[in-house]
BAKEPA-756516 format. One record per atom (N, C-alpha, C, O): x, y, z; residue in three letters. Coordinates in pm, whole numbers, plus 50000, padded with zeros to 5 digits. Example, Ala and Ser with C-alpha at 12.3 -4.5 7.8 and 13.67 -1.06 7.14 Angstrom:
2
- 51319, 49431, 50780, ala
- 51230, 49550, 50780, ala
- 51320, 49670, 50780, ala
- 51424, 49668, 50846, ala
- 51285, 49775, 50708, ser
- 51367, 49894, 50714, ser
- 51290, 50003, 50787, ser
- 51341, 50114, 50804, ser
# end
This chain:
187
- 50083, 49881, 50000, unk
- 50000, 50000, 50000, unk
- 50087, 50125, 50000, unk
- 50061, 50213, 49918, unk
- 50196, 50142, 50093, unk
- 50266, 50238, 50119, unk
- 50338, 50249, 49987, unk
- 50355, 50368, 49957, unk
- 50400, 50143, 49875, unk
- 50450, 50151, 49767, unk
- 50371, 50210, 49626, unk
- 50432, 50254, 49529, unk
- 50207, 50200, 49638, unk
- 50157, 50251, 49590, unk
- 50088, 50398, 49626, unk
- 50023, 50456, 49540, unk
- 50100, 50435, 49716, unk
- 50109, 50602, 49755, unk
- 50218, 50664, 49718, unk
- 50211, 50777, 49670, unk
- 50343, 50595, 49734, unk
- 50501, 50668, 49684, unk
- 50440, 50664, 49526, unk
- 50390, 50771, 49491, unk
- 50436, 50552, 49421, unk
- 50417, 50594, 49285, unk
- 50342, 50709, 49254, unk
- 50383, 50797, 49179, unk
- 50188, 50711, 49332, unk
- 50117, 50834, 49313, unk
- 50166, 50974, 49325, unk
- 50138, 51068, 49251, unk
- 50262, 50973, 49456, unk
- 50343, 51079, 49477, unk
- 50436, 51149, 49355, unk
- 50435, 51247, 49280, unk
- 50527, 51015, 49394, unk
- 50611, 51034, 49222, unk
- 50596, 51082, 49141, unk
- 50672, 51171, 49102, unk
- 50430, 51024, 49042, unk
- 50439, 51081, 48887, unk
- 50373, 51230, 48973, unk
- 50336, 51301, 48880, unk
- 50349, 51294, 49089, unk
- 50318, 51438, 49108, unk
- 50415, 51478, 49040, unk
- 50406, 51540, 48933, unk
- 50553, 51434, 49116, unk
- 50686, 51573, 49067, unk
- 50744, 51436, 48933, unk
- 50850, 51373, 48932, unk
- 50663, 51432, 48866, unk
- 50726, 51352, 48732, unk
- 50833, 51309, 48774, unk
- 50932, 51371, 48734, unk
- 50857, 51187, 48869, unk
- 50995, 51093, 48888, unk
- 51064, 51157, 48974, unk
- 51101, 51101, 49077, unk
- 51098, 51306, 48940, unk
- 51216, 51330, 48999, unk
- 51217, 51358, 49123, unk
- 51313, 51430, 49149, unk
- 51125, 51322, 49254, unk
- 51125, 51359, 49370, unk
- 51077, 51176, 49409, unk
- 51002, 51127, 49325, unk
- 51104, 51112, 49490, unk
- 51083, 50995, 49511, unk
- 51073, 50936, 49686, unk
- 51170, 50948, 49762, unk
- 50971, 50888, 49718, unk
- 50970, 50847, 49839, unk
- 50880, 50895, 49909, unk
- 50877, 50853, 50025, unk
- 50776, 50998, 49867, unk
- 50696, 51092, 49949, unk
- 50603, 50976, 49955, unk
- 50626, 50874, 49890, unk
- 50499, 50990, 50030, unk
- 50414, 50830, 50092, unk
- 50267, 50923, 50170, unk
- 50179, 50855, 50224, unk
- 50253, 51084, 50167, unk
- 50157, 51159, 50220, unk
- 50165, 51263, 50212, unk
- 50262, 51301, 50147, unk
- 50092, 51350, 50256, unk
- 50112, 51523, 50251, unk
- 50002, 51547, 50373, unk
- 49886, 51508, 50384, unk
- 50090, 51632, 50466, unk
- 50020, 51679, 50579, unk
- 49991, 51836, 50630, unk
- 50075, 51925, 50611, unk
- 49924, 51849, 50665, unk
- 49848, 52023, 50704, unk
- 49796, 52020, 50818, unk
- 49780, 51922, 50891, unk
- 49760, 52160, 50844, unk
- 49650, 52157, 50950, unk
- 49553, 52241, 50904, unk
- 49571, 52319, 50811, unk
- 49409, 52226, 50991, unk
- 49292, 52334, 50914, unk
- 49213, 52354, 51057, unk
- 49168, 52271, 51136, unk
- 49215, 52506, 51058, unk
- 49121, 52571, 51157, unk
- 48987, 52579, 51151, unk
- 48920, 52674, 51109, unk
- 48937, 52437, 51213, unk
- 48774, 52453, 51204, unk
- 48696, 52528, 51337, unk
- 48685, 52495, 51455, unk
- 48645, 52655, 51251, unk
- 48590, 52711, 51339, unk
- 48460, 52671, 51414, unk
- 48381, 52582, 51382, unk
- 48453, 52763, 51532, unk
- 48379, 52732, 51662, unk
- 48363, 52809, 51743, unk
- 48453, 52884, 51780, unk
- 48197, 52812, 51812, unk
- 48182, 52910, 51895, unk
- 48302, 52908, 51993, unk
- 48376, 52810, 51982, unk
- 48344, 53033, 52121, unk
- 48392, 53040, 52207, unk
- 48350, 52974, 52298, unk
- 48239, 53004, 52341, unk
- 48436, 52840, 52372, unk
- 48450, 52789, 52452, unk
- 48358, 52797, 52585, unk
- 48418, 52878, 52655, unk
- 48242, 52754, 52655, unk
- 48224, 52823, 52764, unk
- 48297, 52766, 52862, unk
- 48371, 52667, 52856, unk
- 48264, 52861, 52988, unk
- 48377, 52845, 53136, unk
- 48395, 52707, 53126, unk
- 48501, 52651, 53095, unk
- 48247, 52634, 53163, unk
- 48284, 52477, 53240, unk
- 48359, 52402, 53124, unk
- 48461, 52337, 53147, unk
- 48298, 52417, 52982, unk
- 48388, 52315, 52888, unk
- 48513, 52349, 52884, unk
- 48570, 52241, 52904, unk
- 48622, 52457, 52867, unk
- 48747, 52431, 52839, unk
- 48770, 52574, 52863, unk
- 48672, 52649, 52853, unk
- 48887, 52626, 52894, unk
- 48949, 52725, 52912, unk
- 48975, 52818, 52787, unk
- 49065, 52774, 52715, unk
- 48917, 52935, 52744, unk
- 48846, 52979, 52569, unk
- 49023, 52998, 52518, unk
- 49062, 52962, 52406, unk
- 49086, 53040, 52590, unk
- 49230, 53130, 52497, unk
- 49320, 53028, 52426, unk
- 49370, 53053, 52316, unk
- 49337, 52917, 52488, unk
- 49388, 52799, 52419, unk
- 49333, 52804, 52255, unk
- 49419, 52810, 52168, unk
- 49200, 52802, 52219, unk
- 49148, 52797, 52143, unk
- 49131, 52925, 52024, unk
- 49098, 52909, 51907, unk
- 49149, 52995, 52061, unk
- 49180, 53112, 51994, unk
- 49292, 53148, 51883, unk
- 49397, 53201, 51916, unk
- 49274, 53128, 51803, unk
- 49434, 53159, 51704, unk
- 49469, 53287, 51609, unk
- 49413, 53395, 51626, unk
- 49529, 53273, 51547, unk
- 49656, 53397, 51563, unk
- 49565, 53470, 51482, unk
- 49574, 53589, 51516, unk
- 49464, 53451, 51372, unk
- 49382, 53507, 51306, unk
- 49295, 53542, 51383, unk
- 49200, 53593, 51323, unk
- 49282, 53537, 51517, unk
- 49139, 53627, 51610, unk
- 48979, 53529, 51645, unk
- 48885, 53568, 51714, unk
- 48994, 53402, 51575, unk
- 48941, 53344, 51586, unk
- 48863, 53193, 51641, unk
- 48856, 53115, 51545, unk
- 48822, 53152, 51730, unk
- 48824, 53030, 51790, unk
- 48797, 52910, 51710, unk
- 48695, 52897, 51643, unk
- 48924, 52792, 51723, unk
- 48903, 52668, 51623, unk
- 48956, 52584, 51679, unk
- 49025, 52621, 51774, unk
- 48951, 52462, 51655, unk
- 49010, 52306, 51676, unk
- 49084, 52317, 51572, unk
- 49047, 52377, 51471, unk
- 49230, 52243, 51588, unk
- 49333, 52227, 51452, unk
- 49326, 52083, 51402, unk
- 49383, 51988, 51455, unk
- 49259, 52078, 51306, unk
- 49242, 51956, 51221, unk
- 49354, 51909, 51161, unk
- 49366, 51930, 51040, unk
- 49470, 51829, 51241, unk
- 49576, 51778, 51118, unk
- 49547, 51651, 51085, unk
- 49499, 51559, 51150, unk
- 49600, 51665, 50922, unk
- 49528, 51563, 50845, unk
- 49684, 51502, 50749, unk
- 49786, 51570, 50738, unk
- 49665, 51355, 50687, unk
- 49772, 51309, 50576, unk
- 49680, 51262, 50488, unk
- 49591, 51189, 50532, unk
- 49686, 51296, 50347, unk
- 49616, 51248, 50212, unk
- 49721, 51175, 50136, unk
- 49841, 51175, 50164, unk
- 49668, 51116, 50042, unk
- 49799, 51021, 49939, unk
- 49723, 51155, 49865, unk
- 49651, 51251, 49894, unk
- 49806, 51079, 49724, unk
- 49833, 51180, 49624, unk
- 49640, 51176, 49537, unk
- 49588, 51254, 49457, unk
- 49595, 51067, 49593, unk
- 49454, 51128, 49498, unk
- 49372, 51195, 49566, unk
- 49263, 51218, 49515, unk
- 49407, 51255, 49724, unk
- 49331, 51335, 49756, unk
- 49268, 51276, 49894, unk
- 49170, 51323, 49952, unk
- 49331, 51180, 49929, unk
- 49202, 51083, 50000, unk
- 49249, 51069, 50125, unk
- 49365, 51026, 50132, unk
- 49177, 51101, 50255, unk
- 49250, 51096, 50398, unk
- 49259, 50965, 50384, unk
- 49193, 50882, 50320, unk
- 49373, 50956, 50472, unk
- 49505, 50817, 50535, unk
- 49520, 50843, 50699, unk
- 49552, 50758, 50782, unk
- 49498, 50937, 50714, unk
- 49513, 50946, 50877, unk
- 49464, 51120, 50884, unk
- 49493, 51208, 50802, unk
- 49369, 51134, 51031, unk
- 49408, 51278, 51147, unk
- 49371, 51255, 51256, unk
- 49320, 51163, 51320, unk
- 49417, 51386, 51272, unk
- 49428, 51400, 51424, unk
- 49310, 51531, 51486, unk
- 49295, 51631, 51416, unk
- 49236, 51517, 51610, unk
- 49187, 51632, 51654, unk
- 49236, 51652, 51795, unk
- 49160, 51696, 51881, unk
- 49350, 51622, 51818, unk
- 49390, 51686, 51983, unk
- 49457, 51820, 51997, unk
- 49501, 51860, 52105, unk
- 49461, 51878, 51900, unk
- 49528, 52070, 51929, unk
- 49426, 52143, 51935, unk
- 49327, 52118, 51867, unk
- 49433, 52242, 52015, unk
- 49343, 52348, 51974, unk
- 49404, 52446, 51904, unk
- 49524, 52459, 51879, unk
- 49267, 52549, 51857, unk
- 49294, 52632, 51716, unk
- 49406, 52700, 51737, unk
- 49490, 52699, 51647, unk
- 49436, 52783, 51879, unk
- 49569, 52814, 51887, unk
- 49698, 52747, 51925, unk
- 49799, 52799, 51971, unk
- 49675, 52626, 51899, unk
- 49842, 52577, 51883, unk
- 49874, 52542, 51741, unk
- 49792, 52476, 51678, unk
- 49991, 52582, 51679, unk
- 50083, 52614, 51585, unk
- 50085, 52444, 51574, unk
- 50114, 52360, 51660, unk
- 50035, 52425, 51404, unk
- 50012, 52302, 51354, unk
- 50140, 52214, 51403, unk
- 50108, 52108, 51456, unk
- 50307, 52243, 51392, unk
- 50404, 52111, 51454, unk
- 50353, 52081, 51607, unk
- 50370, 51971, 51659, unk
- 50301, 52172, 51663, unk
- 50280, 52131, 51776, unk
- 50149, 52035, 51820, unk
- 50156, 51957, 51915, unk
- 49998, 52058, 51717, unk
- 49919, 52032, 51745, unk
- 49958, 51839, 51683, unk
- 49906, 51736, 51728, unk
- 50041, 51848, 51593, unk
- 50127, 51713, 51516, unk
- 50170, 51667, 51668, unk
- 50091, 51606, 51741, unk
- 50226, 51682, 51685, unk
- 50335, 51626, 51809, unk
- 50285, 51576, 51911, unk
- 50331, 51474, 51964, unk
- 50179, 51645, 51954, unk
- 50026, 51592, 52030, unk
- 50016, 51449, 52005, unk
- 50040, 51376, 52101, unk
- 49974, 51377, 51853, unk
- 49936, 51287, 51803, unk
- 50025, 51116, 51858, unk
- 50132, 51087, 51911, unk
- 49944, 51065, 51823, unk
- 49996, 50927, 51831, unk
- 50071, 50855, 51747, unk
- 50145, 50762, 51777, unk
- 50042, 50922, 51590, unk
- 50142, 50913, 51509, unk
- 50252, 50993, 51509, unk
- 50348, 50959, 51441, unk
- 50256, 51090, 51571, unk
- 50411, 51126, 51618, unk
- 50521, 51055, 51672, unk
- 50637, 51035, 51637, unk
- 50444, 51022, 51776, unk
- 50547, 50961, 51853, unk
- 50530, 50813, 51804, unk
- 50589, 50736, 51879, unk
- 50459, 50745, 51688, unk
- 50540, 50616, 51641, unk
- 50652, 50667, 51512, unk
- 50755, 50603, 51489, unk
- 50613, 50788, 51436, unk
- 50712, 50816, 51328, unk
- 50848, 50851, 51353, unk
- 50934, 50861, 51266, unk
- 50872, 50880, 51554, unk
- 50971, 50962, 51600, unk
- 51058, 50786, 51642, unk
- 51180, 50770, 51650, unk
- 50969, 50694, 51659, unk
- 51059, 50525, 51707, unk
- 51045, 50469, 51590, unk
- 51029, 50348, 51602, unk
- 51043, 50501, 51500, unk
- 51099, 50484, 51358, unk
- 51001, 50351, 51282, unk
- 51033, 50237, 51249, unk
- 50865, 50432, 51276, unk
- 50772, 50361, 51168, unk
- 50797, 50373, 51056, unk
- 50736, 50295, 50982, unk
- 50889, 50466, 50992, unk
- 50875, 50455, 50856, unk
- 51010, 50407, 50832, unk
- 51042, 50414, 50713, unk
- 51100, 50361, 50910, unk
- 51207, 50277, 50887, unk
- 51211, 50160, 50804, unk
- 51184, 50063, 50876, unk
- 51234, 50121, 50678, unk
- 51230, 50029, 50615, unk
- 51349, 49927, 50594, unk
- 51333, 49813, 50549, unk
- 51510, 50000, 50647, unk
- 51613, 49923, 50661, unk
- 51661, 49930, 50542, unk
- 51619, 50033, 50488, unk
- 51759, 49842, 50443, unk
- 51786, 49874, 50342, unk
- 51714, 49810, 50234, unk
- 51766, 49812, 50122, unk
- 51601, 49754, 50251, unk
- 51508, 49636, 50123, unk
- 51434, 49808, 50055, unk
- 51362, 49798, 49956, unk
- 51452, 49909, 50097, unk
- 51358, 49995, 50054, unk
- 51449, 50097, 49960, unk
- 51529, 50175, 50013, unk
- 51431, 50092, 49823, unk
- 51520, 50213, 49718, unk
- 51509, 50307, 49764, unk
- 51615, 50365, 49787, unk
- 51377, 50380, 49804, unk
- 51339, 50519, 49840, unk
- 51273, 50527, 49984, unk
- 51167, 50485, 50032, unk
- 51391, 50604, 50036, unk
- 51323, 50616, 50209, unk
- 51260, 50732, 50199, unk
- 51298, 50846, 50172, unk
- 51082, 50647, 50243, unk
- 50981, 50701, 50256, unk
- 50980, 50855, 50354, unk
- 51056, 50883, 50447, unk
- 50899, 50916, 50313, unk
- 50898, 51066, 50404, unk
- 50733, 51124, 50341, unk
- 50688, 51095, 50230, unk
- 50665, 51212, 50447, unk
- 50578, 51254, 50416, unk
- 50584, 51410, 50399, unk
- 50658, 51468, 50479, unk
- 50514, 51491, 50301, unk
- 50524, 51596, 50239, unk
- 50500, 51703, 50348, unk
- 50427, 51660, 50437, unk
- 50531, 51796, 50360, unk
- 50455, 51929, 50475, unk
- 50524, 52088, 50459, unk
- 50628, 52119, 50400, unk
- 50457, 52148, 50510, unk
- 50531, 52291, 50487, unk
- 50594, 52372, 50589, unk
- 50682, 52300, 50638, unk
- 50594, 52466, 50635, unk
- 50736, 52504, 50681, unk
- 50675, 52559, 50798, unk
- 50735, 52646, 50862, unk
- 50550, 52514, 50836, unk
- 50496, 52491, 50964, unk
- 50609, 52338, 51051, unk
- 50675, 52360, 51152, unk
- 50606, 52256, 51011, unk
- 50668, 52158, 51065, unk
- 50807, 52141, 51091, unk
- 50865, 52241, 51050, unk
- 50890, 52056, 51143, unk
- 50999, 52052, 51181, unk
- 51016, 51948, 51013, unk
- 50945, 51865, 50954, unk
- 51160, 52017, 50989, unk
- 51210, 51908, 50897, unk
- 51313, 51762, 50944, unk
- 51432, 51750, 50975, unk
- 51225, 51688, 50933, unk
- 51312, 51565, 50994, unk
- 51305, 51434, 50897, unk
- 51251, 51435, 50787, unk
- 51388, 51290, 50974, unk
- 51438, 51193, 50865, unk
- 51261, 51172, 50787, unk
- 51263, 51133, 50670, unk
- 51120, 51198, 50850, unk
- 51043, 51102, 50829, unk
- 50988, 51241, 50749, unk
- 50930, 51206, 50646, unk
- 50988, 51334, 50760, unk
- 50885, 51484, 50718, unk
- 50998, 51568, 50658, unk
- 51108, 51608, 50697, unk
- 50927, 51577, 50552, unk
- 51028, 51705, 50457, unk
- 50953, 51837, 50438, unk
- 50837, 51848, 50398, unk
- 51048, 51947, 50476, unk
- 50969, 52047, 50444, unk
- 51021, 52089, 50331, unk
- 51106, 52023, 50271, unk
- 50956, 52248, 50273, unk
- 51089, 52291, 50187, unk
- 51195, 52391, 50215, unk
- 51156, 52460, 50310, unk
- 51271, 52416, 50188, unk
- 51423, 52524, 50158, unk
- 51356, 52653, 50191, unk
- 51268, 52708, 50124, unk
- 51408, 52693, 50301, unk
- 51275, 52823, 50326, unk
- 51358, 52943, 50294, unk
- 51479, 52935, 50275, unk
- 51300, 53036, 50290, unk
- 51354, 53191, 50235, unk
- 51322, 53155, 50118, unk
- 51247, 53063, 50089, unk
- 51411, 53267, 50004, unk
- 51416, 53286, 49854, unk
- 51521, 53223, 49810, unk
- 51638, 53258, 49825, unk
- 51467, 53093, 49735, unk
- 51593, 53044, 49702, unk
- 51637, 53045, 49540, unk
- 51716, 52970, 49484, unk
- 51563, 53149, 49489, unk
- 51575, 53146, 49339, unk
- 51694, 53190, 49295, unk
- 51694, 53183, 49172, unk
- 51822, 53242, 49347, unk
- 51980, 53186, 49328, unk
- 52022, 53025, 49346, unk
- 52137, 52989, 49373, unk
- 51955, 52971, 49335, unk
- 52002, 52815, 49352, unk
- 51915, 52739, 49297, unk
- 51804, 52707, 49340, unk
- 51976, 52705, 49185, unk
- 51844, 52635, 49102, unk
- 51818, 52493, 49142, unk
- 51716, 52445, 49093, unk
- 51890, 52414, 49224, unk
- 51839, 52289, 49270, unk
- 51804, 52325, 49401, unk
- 51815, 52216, 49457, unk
- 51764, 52415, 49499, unk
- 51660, 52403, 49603, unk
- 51537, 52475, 49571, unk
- 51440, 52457, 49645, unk
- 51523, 52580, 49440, unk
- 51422, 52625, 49394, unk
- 51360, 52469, 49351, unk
- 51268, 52419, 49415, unk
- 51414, 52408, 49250, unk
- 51330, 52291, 49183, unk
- 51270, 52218, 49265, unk
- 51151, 52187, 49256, unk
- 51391, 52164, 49400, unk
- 51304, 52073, 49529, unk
- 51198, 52103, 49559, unk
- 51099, 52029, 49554, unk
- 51202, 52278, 49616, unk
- 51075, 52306, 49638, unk
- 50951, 52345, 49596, unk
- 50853, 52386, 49658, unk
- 50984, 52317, 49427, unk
- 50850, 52336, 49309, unk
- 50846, 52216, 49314, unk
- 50734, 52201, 49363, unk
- 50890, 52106, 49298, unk
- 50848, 51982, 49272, unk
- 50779, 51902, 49468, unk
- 50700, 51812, 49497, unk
- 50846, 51977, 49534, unk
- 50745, 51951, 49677, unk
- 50625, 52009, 49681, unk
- 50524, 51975, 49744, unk
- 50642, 52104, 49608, unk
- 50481, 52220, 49653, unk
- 50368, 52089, 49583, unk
- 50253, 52067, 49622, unk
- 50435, 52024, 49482, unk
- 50312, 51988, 49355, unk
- 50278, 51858, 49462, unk
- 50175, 51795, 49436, unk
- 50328, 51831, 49535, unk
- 50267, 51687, 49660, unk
- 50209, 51787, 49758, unk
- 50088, 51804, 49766, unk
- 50286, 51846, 49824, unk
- 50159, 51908, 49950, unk
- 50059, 51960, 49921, unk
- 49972, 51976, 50008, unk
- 50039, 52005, 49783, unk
- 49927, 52051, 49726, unk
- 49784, 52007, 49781, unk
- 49690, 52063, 49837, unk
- 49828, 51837, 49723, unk
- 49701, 51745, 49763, unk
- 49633, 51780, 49866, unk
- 49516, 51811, 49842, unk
- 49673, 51786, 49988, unk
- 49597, 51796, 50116, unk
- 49557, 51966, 50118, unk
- 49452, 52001, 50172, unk
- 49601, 52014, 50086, unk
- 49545, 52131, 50045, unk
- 49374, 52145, 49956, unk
- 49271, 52207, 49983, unk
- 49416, 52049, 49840, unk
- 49290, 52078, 49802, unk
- 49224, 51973, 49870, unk
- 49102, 51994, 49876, unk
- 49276, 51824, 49947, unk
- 49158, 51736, 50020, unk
- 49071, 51836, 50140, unk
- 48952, 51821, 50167, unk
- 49167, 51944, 50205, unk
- 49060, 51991, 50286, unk
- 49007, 52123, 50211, unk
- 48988, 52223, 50281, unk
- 48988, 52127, 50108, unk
- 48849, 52234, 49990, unk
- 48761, 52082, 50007, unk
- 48655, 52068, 50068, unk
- 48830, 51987, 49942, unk
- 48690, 51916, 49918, unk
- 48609, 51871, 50046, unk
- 48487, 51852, 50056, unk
- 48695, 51859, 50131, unk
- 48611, 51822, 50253, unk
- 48504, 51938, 50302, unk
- 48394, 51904, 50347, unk
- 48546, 52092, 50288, unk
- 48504, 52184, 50370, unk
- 48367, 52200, 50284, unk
- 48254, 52220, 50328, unk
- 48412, 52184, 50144, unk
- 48300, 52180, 50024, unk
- 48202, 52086, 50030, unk
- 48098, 52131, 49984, unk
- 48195, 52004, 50059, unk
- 48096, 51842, 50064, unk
- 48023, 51886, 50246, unk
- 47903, 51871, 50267, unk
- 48096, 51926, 50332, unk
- 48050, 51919, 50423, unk
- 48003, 52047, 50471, unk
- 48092, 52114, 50524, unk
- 47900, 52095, 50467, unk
- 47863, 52218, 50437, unk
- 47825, 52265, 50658, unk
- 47829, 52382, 50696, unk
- 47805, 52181, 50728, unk
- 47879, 52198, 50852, unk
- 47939, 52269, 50868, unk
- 47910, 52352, 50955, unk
- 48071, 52282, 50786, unk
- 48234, 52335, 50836, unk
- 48238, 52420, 50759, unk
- 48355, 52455, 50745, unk
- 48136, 52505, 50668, unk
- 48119, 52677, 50647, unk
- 48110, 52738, 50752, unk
- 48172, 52838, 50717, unk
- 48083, 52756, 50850, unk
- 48054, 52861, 50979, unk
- 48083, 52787, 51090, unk
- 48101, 52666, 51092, unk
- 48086, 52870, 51188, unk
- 48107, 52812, 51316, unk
- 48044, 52672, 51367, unk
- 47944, 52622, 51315, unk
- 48109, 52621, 51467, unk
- 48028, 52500, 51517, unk
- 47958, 52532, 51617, unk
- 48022, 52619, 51677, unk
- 47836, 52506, 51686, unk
- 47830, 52523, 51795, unk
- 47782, 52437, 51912, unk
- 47720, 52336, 51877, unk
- 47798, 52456, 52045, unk
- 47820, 52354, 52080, unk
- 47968, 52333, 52188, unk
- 48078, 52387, 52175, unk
- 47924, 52236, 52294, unk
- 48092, 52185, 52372, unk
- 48185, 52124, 52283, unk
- 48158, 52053, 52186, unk
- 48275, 52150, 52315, unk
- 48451, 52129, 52206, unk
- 48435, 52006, 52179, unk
- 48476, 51954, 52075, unk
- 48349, 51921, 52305, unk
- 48342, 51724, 52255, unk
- 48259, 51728, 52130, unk
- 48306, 51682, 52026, unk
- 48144, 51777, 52132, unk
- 48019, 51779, 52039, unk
- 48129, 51857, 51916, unk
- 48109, 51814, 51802, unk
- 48235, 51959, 51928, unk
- 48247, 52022, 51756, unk
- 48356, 51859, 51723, unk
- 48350, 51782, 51627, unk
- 48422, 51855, 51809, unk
- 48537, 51705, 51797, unk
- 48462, 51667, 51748, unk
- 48457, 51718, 51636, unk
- 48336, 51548, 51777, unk
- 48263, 51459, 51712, unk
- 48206, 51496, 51584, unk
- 48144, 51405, 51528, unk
- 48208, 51562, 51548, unk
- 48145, 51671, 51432, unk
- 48235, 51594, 51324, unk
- 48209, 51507, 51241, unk
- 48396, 51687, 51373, unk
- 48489, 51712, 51284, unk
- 48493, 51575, 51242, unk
- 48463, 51539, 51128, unk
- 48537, 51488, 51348, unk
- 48575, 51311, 51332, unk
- 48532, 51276, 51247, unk
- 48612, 51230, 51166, unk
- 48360, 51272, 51200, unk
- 48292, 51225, 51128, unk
- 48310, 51271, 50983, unk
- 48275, 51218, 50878, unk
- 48354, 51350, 50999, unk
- 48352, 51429, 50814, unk
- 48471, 51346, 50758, unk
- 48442, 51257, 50679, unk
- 48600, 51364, 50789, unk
- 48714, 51238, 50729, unk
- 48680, 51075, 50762, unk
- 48761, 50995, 50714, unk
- 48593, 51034, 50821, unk
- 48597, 50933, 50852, unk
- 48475, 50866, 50714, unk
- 48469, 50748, 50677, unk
- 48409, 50956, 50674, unk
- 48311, 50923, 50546, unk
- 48359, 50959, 50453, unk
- 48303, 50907, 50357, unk
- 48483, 51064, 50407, unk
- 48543, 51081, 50300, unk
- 48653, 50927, 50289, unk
- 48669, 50869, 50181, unk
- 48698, 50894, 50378, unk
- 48808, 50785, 50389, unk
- 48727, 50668, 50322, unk
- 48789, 50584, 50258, unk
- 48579, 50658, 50335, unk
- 48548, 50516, 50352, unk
- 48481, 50526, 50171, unk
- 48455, 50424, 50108, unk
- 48463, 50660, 50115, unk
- 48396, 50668, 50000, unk
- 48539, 50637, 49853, unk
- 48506, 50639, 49734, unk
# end
């Protein structure tokens, strides 16, 4: 399975980028303000002024959730609301370790929200258009993280819910959110 997500990846950057296996983001689904007894509101609040849960999500290359997560709130900064997760801490004891039977060591796509490490690639940050091979890396990365980019349009699009606020205790918007990738995954 994981060998057929890398091909999908692949023909993204036509061959020349090899091993990508996902593309990951986060998305601020908004939500009323917190009351007292459910959760403490400022946690939830993010840098845009607005209260959300951070939806991080991994798509293969046709668009289609593979895994998320809902344990950050809207104001924690997507590596962090990642790090939270349970797939963190198996990608950090080395799940995507394949040893040497594997040509291309696997890594999943992300942007410059995340830490760049052996399992997550970000891209070459600043202006790198004096250097024509970290400009190309990071045109031929943009064309994989893309995906999850447009998987959460199509999600926000199909699920007409996640136009406006949620309202409701943070469990009730959680259960909300859960359900929307969990019927895109299965379609």
């Amino acid at each position: 399975e994981m060998d057929a997500r890398e091909r999908g990846f692949a023909a993204k950057s036509h061959f020349c980028v090899r091993g990508c296996i996902g593309a990951i983001d986060g998305l601020a689904i908004k939500i009323e303000k917190p009351m007292p007894w459910d959760a403490p509101a400022e946690p939830y609040k993010n840098r845009k002024g607005f209260y959300a849960i951070n939806l991080q999500a991994i798509c293969d290359a046709n668009r289609q959730f593979i895994w998320f997560s809902l344990v950050g709130s809207g104001g924690q900064h997507d590596s962090l609301a990642f790090q939270g997760s349970h797939l963190y801490h198996l990608l950090e004891e080395g799940l995507l370790d394949s040893g040497n039977d594997n040509v291309h060591p696997r890594f999943i796509a992300a942007d410059n929200a995340y830490a760049c490490t052996i399992y997550m690639i970000t891209p070459y940050p600043g202006q790198v258009g004096d250097d024509d091979f970290k400009d190309d890396f990071n045109y031929y990365l943009s064309k994989m993280r893309i995906e999850i980019e447009c998987a959460f349009g199509m999600l926000v699009n199909r699920f007409g819910i996640l136009w406006k606020k949620l309202c409701g205790s943070i469990a009730r918007s959680t259960q909300i959110v859960t359900v929307c990738p969990k019927i895109e995954i299965q379609m």
